[in-house]
N, C-alpha and C positions, 0 to 999 in steps of 0.2 A: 716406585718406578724402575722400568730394566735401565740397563746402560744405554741403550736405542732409545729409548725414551729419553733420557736425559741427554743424551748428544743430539738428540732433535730439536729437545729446548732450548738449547746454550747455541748451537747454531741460528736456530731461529733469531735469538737473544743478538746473537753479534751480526747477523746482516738484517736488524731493526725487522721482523717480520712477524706477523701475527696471524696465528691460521685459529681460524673458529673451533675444529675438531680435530686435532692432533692426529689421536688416535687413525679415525679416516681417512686422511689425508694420505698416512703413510701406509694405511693398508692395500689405498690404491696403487700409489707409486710401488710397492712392493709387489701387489699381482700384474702391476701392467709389466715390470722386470722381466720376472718371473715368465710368462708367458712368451714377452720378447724375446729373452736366451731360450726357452725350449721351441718355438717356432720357427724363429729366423733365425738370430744366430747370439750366442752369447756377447761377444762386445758389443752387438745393437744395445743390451739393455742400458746400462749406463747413458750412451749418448741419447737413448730415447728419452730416457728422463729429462737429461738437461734441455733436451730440445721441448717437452711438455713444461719445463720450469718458464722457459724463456717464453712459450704461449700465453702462458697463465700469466705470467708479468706483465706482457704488452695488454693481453686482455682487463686486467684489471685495472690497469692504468685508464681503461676506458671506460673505468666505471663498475666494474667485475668484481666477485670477488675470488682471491685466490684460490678458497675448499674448491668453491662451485667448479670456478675453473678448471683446476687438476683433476675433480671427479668425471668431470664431463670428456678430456681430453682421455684420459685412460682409459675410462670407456670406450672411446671412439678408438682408440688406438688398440687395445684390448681386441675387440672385433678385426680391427687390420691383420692383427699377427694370426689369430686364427685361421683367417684362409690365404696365408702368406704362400704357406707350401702347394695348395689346390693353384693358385695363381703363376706358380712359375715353372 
């Protein structure tokens, strides 16, 4: 395992969390970043995650599960940043 990988797991670990596919999960949260800061603007990315964590949270509290959820949100989000700049 990298060190990202293991800081994934021991975080997970300490805020009781369990994600079905690790690996996916973060490749999401890392291209939705990624595109955030080269589209919009760099300090979005960060807050956009937290604000896609806090989605996925309430979502699955509804019955969701978390993967689905963050996959789905960064997707949808992913597409947002893309014609962020045609938009303004």
């Amino acid at each position: 395992m990298s060190t990202m990988s293991d800081w994934i797991a021991a975080v997970c670990a300490e805020l009781e969390l369990e994600l079905a596919d690790q690996a996916a999960t973060t490749t999401a949260v890392l291209d939705l970043t990624a595109d955030v800061a080269h589209r919009v603007a760099r300090p979005a990315a960060p807050v956009t995650a937290f604000l896609v964590g806090l989605a996925a949270g309430r979502a699955s509290a509804s019955g969701g599960t978390p993967d689905a959820e963050v996959a789905a949100l960064c997707q949808r989000l992913t597409e947002r940043a893309k014609v962020w700049g045609a938009e303004r």
